[in-house]
Backbone bond lengths (Angstrom), bond angles and torsions (degrees), N, CA, C in turn:
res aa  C-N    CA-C-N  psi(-1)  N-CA   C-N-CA  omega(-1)  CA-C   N-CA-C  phi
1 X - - - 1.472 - - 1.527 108.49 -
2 X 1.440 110.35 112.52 1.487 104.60 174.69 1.479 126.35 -77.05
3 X 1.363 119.01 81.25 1.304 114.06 -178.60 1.661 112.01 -134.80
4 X 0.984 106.78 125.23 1.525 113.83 -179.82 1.722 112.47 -73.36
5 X 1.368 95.10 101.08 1.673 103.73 -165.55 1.583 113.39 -84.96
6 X 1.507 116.57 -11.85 1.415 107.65 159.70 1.098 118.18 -63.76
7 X 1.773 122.35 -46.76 1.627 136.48 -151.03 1.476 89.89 -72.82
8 X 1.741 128.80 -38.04 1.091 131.03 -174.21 0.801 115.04 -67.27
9 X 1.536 160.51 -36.56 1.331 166.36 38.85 1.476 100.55 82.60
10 X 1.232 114.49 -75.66 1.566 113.09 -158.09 1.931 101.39 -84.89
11 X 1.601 110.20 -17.45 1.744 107.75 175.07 1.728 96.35 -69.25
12 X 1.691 126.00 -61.75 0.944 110.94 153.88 1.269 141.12 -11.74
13 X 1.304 141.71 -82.40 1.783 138.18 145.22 0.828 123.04 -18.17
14 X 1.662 138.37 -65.32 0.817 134.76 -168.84 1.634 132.52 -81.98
15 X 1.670 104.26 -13.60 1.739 122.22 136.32 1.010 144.42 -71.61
16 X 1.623 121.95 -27.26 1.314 125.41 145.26 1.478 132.59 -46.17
17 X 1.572 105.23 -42.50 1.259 117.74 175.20 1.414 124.68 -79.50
18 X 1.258 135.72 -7.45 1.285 142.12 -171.13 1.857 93.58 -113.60
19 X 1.376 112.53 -41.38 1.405 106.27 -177.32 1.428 113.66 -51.65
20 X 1.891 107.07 -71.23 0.963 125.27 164.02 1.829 121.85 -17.81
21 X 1.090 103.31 -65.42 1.490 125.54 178.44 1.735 111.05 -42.00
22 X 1.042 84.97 -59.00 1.612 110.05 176.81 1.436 109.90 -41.09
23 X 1.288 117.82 -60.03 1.798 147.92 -140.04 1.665 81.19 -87.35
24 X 1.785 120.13 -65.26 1.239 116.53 -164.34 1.670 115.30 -87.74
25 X 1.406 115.48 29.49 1.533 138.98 149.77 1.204 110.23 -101.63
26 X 1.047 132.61 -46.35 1.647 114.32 164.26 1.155 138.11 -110.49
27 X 1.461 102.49 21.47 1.600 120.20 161.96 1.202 111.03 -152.57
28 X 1.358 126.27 74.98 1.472 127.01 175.04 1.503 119.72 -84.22
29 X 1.115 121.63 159.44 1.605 122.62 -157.31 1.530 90.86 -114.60
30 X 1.379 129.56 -42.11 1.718 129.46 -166.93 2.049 91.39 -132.35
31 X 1.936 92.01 141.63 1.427 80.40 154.52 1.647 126.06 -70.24
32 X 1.769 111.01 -171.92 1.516 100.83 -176.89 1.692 76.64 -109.02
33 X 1.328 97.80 161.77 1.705 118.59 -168.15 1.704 83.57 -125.00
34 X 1.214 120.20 22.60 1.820 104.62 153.79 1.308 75.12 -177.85
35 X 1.829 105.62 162.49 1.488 133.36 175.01 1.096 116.47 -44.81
36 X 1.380 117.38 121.00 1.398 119.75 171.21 1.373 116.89 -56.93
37 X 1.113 127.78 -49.51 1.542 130.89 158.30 1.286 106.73 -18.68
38 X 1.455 108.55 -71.49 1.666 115.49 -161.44 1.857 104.36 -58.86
39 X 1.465 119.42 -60.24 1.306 125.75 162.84 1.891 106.83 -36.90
40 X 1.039 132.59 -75.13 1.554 120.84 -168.27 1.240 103.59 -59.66
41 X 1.696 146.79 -44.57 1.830 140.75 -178.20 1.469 85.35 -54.92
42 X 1.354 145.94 -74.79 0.938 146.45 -154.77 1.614 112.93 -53.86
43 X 1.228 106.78 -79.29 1.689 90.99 166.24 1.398 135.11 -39.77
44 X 1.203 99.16 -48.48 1.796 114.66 172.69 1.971 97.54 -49.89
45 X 0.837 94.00 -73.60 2.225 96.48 177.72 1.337 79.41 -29.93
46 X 1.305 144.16 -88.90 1.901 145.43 -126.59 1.142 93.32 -56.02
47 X 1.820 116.66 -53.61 1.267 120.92 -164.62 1.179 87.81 -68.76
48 X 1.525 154.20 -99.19 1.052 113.89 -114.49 1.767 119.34 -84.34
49 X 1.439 107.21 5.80 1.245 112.64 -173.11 1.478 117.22 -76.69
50 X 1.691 95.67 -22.28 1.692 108.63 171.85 1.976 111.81 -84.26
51 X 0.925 101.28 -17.03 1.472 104.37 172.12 1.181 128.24 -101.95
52 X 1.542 119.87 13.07 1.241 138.15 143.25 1.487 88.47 -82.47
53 X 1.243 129.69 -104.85 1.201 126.39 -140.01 1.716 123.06 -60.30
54 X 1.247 115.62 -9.36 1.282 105.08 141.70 1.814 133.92 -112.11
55 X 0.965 82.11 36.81 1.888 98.03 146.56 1.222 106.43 -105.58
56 X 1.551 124.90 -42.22 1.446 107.88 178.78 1.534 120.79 -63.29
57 X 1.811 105.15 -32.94 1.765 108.26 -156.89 0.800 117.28 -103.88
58 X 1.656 113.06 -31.86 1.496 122.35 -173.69 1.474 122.38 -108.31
59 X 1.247 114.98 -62.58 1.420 133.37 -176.67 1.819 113.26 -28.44
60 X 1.181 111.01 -70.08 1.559 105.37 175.92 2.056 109.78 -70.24
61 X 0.718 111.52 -17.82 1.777 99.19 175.05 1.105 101.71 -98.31
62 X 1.596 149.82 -26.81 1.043 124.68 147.44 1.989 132.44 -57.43
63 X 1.280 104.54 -16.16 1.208 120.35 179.10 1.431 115.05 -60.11
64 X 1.642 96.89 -50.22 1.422 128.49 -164.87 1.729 93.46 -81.69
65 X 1.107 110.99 -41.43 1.866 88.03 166.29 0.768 142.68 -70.69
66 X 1.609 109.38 -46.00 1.774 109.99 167.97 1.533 116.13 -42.02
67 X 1.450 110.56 -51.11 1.792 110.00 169.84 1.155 110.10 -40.93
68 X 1.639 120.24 -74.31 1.625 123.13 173.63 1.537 103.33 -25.60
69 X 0.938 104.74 -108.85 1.575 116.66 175.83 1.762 120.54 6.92
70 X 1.247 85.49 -56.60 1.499 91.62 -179.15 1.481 130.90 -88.08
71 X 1.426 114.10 2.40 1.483 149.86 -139.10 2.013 85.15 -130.14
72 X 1.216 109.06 -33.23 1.301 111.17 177.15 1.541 127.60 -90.83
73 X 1.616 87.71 -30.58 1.614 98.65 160.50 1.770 90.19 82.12
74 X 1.330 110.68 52.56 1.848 128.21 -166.31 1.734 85.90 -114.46
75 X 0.913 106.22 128.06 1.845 109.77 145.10 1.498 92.25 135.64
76 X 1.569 108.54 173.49 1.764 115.71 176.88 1.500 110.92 -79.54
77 X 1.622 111.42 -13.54 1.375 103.03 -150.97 1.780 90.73 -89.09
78 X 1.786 101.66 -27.78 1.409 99.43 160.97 1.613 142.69 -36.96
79 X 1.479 93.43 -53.45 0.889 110.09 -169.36 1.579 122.22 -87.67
80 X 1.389 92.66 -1.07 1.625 112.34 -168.30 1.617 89.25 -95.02
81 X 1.332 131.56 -29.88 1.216 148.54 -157.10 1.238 121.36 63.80
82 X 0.994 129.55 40.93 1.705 155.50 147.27 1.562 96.70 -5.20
83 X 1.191 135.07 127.07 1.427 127.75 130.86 1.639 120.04 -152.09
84 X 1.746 114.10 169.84 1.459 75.94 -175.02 0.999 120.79 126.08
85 X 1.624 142.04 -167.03 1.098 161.22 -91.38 1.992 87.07 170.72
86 X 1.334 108.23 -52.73 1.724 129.75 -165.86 1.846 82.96 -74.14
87 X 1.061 123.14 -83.37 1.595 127.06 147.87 1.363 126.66 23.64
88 X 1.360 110.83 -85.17 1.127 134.97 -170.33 2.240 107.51 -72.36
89 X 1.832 87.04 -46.44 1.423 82.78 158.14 1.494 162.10 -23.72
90 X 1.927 79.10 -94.19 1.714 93.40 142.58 1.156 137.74 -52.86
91 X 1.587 129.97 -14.16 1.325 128.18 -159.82 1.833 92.36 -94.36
92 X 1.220 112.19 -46.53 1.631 124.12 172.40 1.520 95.49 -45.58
93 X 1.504 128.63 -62.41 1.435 122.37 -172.55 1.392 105.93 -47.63
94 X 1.431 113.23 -67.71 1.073 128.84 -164.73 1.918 132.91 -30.01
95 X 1.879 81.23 -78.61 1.329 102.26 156.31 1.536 133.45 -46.50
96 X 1.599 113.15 -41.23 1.750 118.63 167.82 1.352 95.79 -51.70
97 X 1.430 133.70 -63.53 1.627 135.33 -166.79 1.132 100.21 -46.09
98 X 1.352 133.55 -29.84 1.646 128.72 176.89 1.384 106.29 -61.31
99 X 1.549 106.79 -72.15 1.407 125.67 165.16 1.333 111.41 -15.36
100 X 0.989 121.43 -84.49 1.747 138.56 172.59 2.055 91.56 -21.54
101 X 0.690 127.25 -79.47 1.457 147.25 -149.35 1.645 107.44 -69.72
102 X 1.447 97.08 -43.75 1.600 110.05 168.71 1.286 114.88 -55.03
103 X 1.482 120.37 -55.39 1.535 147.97 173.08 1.232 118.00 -25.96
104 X 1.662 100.74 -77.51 1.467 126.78 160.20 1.297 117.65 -44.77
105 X 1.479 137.89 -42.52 1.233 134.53 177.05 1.617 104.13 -76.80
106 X 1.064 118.08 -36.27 2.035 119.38 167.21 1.549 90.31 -44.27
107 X 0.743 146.34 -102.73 1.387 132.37 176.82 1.204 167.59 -41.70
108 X 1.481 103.50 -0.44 1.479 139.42 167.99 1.830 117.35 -101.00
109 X 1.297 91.73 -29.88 1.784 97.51 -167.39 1.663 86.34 -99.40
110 X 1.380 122.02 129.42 1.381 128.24 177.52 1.535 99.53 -63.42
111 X 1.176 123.58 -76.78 1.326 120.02 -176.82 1.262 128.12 -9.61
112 X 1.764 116.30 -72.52 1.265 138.12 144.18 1.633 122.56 -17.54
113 X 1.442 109.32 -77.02 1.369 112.36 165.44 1.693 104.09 -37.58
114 X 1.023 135.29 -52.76 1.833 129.09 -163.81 1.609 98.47 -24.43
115 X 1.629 106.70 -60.29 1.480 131.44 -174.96 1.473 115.26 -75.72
116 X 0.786 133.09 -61.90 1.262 134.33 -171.05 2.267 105.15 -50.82
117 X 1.175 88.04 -28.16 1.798 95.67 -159.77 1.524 88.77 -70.30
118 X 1.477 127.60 -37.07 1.504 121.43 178.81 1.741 115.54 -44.26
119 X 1.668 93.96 -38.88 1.865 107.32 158.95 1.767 104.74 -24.23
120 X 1.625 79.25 -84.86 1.768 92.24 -154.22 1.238 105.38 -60.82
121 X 1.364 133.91 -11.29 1.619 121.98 -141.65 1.681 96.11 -87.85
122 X 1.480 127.61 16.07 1.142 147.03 -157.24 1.607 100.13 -99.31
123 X 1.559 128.19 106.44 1.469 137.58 -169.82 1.345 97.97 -52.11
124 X 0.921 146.96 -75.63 1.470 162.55 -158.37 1.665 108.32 -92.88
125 X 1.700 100.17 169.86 1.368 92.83 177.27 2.146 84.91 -134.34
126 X 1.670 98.96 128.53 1.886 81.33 151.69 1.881 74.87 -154.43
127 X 1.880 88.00 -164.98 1.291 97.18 173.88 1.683 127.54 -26.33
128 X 1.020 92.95 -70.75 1.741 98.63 -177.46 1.329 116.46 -73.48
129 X 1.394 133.77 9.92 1.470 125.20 119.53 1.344 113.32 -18.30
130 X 1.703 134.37 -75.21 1.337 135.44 -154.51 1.423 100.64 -75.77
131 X 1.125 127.41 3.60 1.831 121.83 144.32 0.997 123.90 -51.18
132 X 1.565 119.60 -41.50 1.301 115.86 -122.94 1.816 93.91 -113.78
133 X 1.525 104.58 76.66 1.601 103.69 169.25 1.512 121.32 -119.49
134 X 0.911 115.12 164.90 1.243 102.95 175.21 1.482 139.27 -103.61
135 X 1.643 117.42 141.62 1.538 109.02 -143.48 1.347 98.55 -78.65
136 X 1.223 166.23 32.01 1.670 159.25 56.46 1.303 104.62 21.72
137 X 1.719 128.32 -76.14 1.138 134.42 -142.03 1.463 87.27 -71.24
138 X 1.522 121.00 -65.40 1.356 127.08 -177.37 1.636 113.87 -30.83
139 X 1.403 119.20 -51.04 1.040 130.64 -175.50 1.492 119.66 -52.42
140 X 1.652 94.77 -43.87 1.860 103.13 -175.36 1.295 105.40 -101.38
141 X 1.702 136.90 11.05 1.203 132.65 167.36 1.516 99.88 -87.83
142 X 1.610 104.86 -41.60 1.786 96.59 -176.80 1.303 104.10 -36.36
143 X 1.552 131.68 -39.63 1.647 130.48 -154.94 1.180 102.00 -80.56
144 X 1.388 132.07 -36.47 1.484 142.72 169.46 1.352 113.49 -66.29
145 X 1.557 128.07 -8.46 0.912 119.27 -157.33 1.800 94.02 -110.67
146 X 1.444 96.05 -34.56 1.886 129.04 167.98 1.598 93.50 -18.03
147 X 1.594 93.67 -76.24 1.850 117.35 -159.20 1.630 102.93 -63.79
148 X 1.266 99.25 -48.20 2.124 107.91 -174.31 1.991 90.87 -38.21
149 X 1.353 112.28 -59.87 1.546 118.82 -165.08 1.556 114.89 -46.31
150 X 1.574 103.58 -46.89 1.504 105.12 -173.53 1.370 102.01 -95.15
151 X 1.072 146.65 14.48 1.405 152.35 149.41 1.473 104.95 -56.45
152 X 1.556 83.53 -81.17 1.676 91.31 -169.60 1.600 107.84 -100.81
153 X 1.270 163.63 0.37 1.711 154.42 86.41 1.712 76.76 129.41
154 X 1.463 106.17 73.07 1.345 105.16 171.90 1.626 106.84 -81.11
155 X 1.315 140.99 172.21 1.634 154.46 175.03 1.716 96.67 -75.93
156 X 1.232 111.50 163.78 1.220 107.13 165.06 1.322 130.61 -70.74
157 X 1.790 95.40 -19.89 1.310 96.68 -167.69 1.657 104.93 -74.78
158 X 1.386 113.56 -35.31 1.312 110.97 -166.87 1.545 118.66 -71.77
159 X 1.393 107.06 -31.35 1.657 119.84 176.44 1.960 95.04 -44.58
160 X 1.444 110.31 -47.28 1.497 104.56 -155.72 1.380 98.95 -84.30
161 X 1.471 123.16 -11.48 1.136 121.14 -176.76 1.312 99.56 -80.24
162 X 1.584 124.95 -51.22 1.406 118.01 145.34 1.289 134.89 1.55
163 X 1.605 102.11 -92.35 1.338 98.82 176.37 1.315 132.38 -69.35
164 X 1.934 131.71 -10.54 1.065 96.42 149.05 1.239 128.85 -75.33
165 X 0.658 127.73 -38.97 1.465 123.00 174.46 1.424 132.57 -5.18
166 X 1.791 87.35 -56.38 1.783 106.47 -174.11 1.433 84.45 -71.09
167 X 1.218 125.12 -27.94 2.006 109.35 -162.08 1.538 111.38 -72.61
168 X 1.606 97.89 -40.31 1.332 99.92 177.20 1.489 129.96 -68.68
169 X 1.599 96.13 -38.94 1.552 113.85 -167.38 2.496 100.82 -68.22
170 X 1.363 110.09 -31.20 0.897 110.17 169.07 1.458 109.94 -99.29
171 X 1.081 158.28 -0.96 1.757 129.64 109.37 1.100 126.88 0.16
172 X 1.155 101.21 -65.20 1.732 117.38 179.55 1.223 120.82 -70.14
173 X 1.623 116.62 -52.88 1.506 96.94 -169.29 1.625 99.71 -71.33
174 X 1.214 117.68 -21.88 2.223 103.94 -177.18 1.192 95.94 -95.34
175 X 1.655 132.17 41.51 1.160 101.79 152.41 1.555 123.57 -97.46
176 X 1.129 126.80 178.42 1.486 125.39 -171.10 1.728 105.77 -95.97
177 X 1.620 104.25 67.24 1.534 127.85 174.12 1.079 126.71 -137.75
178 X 1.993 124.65 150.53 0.998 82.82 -172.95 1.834 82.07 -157.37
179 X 1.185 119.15 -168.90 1.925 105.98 -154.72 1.582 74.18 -149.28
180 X 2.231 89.64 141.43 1.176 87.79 163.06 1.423 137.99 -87.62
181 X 1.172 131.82 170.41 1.685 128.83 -138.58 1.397 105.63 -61.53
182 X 1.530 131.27 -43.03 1.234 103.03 -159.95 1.574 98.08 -96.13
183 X 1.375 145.34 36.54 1.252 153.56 160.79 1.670 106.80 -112.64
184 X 1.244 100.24 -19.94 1.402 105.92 175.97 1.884 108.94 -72.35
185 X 1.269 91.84 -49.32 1.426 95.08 -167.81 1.579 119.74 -86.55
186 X 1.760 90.83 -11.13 2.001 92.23 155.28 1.939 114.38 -83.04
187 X 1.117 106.59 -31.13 1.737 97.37 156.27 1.097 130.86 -72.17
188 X 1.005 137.47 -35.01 1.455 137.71 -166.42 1.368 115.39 -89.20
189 X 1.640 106.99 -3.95 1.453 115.76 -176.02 1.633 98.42 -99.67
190 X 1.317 114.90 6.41 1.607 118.40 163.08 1.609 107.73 -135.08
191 X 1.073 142.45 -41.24 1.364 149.02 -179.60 1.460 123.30 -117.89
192 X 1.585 116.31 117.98 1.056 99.44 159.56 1.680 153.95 -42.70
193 X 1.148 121.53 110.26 1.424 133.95 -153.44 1.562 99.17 -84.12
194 X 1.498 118.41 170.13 1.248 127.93 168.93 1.922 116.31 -61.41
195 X 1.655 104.51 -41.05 1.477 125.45 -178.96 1.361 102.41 -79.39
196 X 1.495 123.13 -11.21 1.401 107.04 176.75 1.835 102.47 -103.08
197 X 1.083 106.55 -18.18 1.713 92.06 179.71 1.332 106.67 -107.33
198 X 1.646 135.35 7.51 1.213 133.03 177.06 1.690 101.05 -75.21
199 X 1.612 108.95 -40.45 1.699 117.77 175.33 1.709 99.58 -43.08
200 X 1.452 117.57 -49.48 1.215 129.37 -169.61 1.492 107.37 -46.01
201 X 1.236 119.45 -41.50 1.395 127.70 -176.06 1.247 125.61 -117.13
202 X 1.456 117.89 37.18 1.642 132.88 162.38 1.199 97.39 -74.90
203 X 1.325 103.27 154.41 1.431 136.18 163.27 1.534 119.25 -55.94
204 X 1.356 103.86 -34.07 1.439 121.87 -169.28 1.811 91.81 -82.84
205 X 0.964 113.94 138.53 1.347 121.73 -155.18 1.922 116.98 -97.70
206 X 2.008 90.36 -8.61 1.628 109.80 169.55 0.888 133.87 -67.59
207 X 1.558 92.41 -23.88 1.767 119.94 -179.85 1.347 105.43 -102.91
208 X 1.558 126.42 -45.71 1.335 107.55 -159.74 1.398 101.82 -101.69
209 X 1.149 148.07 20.83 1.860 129.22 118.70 1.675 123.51 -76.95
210 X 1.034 106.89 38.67 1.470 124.47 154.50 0.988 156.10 -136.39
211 X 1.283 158.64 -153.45 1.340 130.24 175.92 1.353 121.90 67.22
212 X 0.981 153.74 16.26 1.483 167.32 -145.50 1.583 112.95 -76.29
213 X 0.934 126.19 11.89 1.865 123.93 -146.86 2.014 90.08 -117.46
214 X 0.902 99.66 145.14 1.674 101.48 -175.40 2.141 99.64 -114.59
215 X 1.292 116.33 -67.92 0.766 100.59 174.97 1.969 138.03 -82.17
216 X 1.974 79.31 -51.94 1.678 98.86 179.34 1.430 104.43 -93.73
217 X 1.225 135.39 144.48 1.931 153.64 -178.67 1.364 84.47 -68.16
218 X 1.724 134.19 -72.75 1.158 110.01 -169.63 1.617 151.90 -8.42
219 X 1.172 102.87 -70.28 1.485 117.19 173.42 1.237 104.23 -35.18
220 X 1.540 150.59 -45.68 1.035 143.32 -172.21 1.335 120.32 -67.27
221 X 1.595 112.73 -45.07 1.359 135.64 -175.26 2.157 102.54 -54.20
222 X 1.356 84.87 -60.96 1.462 99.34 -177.93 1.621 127.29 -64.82
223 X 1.141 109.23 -28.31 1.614 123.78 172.91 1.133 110.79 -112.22
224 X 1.506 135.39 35.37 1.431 154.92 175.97 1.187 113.83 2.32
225 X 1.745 98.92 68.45 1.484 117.72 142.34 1.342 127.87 -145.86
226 X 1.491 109.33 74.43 1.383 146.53 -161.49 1.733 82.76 -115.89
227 X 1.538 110.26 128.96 1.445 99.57 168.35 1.722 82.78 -144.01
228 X 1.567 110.27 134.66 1.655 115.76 -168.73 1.638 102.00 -65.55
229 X 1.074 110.41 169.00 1.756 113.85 167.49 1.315 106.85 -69.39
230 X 1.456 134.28 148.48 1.475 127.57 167.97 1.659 97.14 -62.82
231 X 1.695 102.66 143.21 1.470 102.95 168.21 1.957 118.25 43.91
232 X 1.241 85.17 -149.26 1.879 79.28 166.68 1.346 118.85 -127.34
233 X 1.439 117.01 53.41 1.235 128.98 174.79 1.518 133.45 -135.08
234 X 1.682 98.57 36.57 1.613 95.31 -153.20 1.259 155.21 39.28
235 X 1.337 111.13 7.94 1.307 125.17 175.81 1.712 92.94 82.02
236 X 1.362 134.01 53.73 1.482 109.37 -166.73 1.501 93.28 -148.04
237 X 1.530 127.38 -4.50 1.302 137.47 -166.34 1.352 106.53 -35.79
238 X 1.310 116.52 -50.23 1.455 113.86 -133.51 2.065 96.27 -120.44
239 X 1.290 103.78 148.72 1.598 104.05 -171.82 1.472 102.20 -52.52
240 X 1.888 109.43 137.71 0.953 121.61 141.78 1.502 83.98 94.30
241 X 1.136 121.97 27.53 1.798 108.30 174.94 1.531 112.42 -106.71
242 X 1.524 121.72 16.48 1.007 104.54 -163.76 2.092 79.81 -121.91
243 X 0.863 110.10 152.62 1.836 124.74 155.92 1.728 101.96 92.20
244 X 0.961 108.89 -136.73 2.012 114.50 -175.40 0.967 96.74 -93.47
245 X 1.328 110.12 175.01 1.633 124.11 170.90 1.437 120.86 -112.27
246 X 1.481 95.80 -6.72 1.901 101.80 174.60 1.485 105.50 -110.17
247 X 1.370 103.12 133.79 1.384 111.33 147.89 1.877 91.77 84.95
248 X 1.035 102.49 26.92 2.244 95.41 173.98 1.236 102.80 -61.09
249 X 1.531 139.26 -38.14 1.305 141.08 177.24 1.720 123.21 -26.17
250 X 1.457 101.82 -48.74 1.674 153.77 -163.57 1.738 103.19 -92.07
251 X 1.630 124.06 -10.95 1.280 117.15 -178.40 1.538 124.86 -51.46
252 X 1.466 92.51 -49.86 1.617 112.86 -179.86 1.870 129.53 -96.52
253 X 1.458 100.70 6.20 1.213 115.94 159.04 1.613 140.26 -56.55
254 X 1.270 125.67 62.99 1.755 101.94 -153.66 1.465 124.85 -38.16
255 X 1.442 102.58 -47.63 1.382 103.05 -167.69 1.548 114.20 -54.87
256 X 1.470 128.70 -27.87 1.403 172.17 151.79 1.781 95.95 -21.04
257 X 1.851 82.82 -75.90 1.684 91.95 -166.08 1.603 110.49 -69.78
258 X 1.536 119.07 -13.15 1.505 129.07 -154.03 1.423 97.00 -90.90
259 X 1.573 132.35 -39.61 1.337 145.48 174.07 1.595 109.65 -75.46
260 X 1.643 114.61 -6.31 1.782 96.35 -166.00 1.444 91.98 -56.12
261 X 1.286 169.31 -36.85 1.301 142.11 -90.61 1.596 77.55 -134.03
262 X 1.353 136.90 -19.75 1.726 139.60 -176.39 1.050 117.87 -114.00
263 X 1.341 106.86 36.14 1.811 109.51 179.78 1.540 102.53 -112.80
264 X 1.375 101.99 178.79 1.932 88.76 -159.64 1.821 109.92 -69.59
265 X 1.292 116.04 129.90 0.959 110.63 169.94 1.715 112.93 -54.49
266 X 1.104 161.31 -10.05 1.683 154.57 174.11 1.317 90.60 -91.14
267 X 1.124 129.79 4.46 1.619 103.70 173.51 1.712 85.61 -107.12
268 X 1.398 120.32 -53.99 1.479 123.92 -176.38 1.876 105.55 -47.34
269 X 1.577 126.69 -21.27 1.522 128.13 -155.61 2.100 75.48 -96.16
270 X 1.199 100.57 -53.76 1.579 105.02 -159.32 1.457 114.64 -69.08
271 X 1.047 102.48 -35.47 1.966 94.58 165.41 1.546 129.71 -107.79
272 X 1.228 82.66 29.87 1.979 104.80 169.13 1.048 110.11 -131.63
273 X 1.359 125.02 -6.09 1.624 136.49 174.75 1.636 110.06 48.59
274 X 1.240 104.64 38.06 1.789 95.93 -167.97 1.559 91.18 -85.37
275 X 1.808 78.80 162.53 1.741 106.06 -179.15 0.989 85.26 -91.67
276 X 1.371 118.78 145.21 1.534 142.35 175.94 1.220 94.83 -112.93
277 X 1.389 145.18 8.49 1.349 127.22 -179.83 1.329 95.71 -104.60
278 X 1.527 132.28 -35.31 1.620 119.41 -169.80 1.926 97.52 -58.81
């Protein structure tokens, strides 16, 4: 198949993000509680600071595995004899179920959380939220992402079909949009929605260890941690309900956001209230 699956990749991104953008300028669901300006330079810096460093770290050795990998004739989908259209399918199912699981463990495994919390520690939620990760997390998902491949021995093509996906599909849910209820609740009962992952990132801590699903709503329903939006407002009504509760001052700081992952873990255990026993 002659298709240039990087160029596809980055037309992807870079249409999601301007659409998106677009949509939550003339239909925004929450005001912004700081300059949009200041919020997009800032993400835009993350982004491109993560796309240097995985072109340098990741991008070709993950490249070079999926080939390996698949060159070995390694994975279930192999062995299932996957090809295809059927292929490409399942591998989207498949792989999100990783996703889903990866997600959930960003937030269960302290370690993990260090990185991932630079995510949430973000006041607001719109598009360029899904910038805003941290190049750690990126770094140690590539390795998670290593094992997902020879598990399931997706094609190359489908991995990229994969990953846009996740780029696009989280565009959307952080963007600053939002559907009225009973269209809401015929999407969200297949795709994660903007109102279903904004719950994800309340302050209120009922909502935001839940929600876990990146592309498909399922996963939540089925591994019962689906928690509804309060009312019909995501739990986000009221100032300051959306991101952490320590340190909002510190959101837009790099040096700030670049250290969240080395700050004391008892402050990171105590205002995330996690069980350390699961």
């Amino acid at each position: 198949m002659n298709i240039d699956l990087d160029t596809g990749k980055l037309v992807v991104f870079l249409g999601g993000l301007l659409f998106f953008l677009g949509i939550e300028t003339l239909a925004p669901k929450r005001s912004w509680p700081e300059s949009r300006l200041k919020r997009f330079l800032f993400h835009i810096g993350i982004a491109a600071l993560n796309t240097v460093l995985i072109r340098l770290l990741i991008y070709v050795p993950l490249l070079l595995w999926i080939v390996f990998v698949e060159q070995q004739g390694w994975g279930l989908s192999r062995w299932l004899g996957l090809t295809g259209w059927l292929e490409l399918a399942m591998s989207l199912v498949v792989l999100d179920l990783f996703d889903y699981f990866w997600h959930r463990a960003n937030h269960r495994v302290t370690f993990l959380w260090r990185f991932h919390k630079a995510h949430h520690a973000d006041t607001a939620m719109d598009v360029t939220t899904a910038l805003r990760f941290h190049p750690g997390e990126l770094i140690i998902s590539a390795l998670a992402k290593a094992l997902w491949i020879v598990i399931w021995g997706p094609t190359a093509i489908a991995w990229f079909l994969f990953e846009a996906m996740v780029s696009l599909c989280a565009q959307f849910h952080h963007s600053n949009i939002d559907f009225p209820d009973r269209i809401e609740r015929v999407i969200s009962a297949m795709i994660v929605t903007p109102r279903f992952h904004a719950s994800h990132h309340a302050v209120d801590r009922r909502y935001g260890d839940s929600n876990f699903s990146t592309i498909f709503s399922l996963w939540d329903n089925l591994f019962h941690s689906y928690q509804p939006p309060e009312n019909d407002d995501s739990a986000n009504r009221t100032e300051n309900a959306l991101g952490l509760p320590e340190a909002r001052d510190q959101a837009f700081l790099p040096g700030a956001w670049l250290a969240e992952p080395f700050k004391s873990s008892n402050l990171i255990l105590k205002n995330r209230n996690i069980d350390t026993s699961e």
